[in-house]
N, C-alpha and C positions, 0 to 999 in steps of 0.2 A: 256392357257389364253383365255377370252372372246374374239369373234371375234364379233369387232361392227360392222362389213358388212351386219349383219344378223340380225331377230330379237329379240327381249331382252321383256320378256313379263311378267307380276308381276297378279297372278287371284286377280281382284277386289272383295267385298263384296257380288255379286251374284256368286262368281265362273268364270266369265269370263277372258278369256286371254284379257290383256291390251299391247298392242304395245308401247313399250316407244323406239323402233326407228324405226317404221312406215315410215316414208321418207327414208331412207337410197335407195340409189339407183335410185331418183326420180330427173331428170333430170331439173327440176326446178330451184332443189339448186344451177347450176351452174351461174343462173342468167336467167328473163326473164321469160316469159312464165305466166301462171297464177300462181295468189298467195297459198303460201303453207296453207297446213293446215294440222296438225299431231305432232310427237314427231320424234326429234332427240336424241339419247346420245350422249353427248360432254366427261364424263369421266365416268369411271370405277373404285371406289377402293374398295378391300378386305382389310379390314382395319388389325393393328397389333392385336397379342392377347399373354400378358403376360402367364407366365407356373402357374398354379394351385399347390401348393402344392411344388414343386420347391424347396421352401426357408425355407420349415416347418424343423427345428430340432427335431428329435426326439433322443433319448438316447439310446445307445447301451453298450455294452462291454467295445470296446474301443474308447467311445467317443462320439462324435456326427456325424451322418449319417441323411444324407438327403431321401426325401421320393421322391416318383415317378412324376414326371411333366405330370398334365394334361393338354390337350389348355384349354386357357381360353375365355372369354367374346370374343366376335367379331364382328365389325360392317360395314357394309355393305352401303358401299354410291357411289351416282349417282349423276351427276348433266346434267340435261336434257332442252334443248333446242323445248318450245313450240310455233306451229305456230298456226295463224288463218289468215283464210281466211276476218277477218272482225273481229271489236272487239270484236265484239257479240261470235263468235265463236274464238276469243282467251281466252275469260272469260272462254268461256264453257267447253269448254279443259283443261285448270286449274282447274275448278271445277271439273271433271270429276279424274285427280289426285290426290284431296284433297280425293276425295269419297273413292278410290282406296287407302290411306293409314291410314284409321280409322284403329282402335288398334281390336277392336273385332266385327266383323260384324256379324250377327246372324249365317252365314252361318261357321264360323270357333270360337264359343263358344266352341265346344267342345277339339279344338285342343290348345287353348289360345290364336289364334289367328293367328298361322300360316300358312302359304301358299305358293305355290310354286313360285319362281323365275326363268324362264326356259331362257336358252340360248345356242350357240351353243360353243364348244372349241374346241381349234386347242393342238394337240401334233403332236413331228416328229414320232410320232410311226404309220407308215402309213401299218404295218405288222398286227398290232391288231386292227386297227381301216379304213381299208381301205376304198376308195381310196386314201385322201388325208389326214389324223390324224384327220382330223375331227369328233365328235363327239355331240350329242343332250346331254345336260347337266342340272339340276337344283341345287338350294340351299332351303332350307326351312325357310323361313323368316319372321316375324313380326315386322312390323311399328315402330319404333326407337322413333318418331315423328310426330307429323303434321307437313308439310311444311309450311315454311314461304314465304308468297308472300307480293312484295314491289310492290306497282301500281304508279309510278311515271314517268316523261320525258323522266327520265334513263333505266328505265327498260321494258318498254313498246315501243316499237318503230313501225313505218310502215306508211302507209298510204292505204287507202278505193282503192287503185290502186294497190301497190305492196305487200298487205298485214301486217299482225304485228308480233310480234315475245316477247317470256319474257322466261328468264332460271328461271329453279329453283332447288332446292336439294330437291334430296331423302335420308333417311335416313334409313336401317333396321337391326336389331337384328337377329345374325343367330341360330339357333335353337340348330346347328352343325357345327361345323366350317368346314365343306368341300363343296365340288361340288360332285355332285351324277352322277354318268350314268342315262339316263333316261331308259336305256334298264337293263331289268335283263338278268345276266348269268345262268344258269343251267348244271346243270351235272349230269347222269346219274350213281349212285355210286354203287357196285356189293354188294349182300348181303351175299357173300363168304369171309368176315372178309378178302379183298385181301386191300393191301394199294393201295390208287386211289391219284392219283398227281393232286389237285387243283391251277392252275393259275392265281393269281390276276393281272391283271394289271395296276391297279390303282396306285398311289401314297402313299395311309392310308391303314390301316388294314381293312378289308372288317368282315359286321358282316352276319354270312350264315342263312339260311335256312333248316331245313331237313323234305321233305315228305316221311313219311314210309305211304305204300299202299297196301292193297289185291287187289289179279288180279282178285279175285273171291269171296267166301266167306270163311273165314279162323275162324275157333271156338276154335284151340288151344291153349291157354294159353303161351303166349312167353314171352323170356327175349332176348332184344335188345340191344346192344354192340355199341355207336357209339362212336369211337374215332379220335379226331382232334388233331393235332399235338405231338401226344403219349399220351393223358391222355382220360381216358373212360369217357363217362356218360352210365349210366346204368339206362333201363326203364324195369317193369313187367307189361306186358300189360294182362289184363283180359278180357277187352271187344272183341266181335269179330269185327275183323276188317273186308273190303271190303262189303259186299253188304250182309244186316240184313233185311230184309223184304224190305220196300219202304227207308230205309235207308240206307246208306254208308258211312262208318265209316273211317277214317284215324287217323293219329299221326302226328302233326305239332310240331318239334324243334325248335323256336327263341331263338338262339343263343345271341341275342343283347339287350334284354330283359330278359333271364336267364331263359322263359317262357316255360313249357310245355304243347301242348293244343289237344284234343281229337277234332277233327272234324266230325261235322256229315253235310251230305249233303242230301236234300230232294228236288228232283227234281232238280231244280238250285239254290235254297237257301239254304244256307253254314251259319253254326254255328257253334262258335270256344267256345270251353268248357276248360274254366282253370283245368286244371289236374297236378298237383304237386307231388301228391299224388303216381302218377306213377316212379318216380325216385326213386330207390334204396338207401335207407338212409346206410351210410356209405361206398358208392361204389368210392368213390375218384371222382365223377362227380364234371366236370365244363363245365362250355359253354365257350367253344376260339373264336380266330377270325381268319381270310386266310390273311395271313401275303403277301405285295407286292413282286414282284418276278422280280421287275425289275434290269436291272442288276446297276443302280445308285443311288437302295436304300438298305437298311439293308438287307430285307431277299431276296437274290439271290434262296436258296434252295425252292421250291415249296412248298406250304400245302401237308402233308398227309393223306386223312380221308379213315376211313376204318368200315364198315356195318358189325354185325355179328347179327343174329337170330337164336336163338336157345330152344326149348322146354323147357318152366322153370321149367317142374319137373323131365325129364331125364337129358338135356345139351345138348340134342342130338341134332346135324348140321339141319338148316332148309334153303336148296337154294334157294327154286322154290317157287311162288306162292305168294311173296311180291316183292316190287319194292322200290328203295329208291332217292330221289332227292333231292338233295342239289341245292340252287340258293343262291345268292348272287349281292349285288349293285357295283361296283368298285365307289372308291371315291378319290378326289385328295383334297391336302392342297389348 
């Protein structure tokens, strides 16, 4: 769960981190002292989200059978606790939230709008996440709402001595109904087609990553084998990969996207090249996901992924001279 000790931060319409509990910890609060000025959060909800698809009937054999449950819609509310030091800067701080929760600010057009919500969470898992289960968290979010603000006797309180004070709600749309690590995991996966035991620790099913690499420069024509939980995707890679004159070549697998993308890299500019093209039509490919592996959710048993390369016009074993990484985000409900 969110630890409101800490701070709770939403990027505004330039991109910047907004402190929406700024005070926390600020010795003032307990009375006394000069007048506050900043953001408190008073409450936290992840709101309910009905199952997607749940209740669909479909027609079988014998009967009716129900279809798979996705999460559904899910919303996201705050209700925050704004100080000023003076009315002037109580307004201004209000307005400064209102700015902070426009629906599409030029800087996130392209995403529709979304943006991070960063905060910190506590689990007892203080073995994966040590010292203390705590861990750096986000959600990805867009604006529900403009806030409503009431400027009356009621809600406006203070005085030009002790300062003023007004709550108000936030409201957001999650993108994805989880909390995200804010750190990626990686793993270094053998390219001797050996099964490698990936560990989620998260809560939700985790969507990977896979970088296939040359260490050097590599011209032979290969077929790449990677398979996640027993079932293959299969790539014929023709381009050569690792280091082609001033260029450097890779293979990008988004698993969560279904994407597969040819990377070229020219100095430190990085170009991702849809490449579909590259998967073996009829090879039983899917993109899975790294099932949790905690022991108080479903899959106790570890992911298994396993790297094979092999010269696509002999078959012949290829070990040396590619590299493969698998990364992934842990996400909780």
């Amino acid at each position: 769960m969110i630890d409101l000790s800490l701070p709770v931060t939403i990027e505004d319409g330039a991109g910047h981190a907004l402190d929406l509990n700024s005070l926390v910890g600020d010795q003032n609060l307990a009375g006394g002292g000069v007048p506050l000025s900043g953001y408190l959060v008073d409450a936290f909800t992840f709101g309910g989200s009905n199952p997607v698809g749940y209740e669909e009937a479909r027609s079988t054999d014998d009967g009716v059978d129900a279809t798979e449950a996705y999460v559904g819609r899910r919303i996201l509310n705050a209700v925050v606790w704004v100080y000023g030091n003076s009315r002037l800067d109580l307004y201004n701080r209000l307005q400064v939230l209102i700015n902070a929760m426009r629906f599409l600010p030029n800087r996130y057009i392209q995403t529709d709008g979304f943006r991070k919500l960063q905060f910190t969470m506590l689990t007892p898992d203080v073995t994966n996440y040590p010292p203390d289960g705590s861990l750096s968290a986000y959600c990805v979010v867009r604006p529900a709402q403009l806030p409503a603000i009431q400027v009356d006797g009621s809600t406006i309180t203070g005085s030009d001595e002790l300062g003023y004070a007004s709550r108000i709600s936030l409201s957001w749309l999650m993108k994805y109904p989880f909390k995200y690590a804010s750190s990626l995991n990686s793993l270094n996966v053998p390219i001797t087609n050996t099964n490698t035991n990936v560990a989620n620790h998260g809560a939700a099913d985790a969507d990977p990553q896979l970088l296939i690499a040359a260490t050097g420069s590599e011209t032979t024509d290969v077929k790449i084998t990677v398979t996640l939980n027993g079932t293959p995707l299969e790539l014929l890679v023709t381009k050569t990969l690792g280091t082609d004159g001033s260029i450097t070549r890779s293979i990008l697998i988004d698993f969560k996207d279904q994407v597969v993308y040819t990377r070229e890299q020219t100095g430190s500019v990085i170009s991702s090249i849809l490449s579909q093209n590259l998967i073996v039509i009829n090879s039983g490919a899917t993109f899975g996901q790294i099932h949790p592996t905690r022991d108080s959710d479903d899959g106790v048993t570890p992911t298994v992924v396993k790297v094979r390369i092999q010269n696509s016009s002999t078959l012949a074993d290829i070990t040396t001279g590619y590299t493969a990484t698998l990364s992934w985000r842990e996400a909780w409900f």
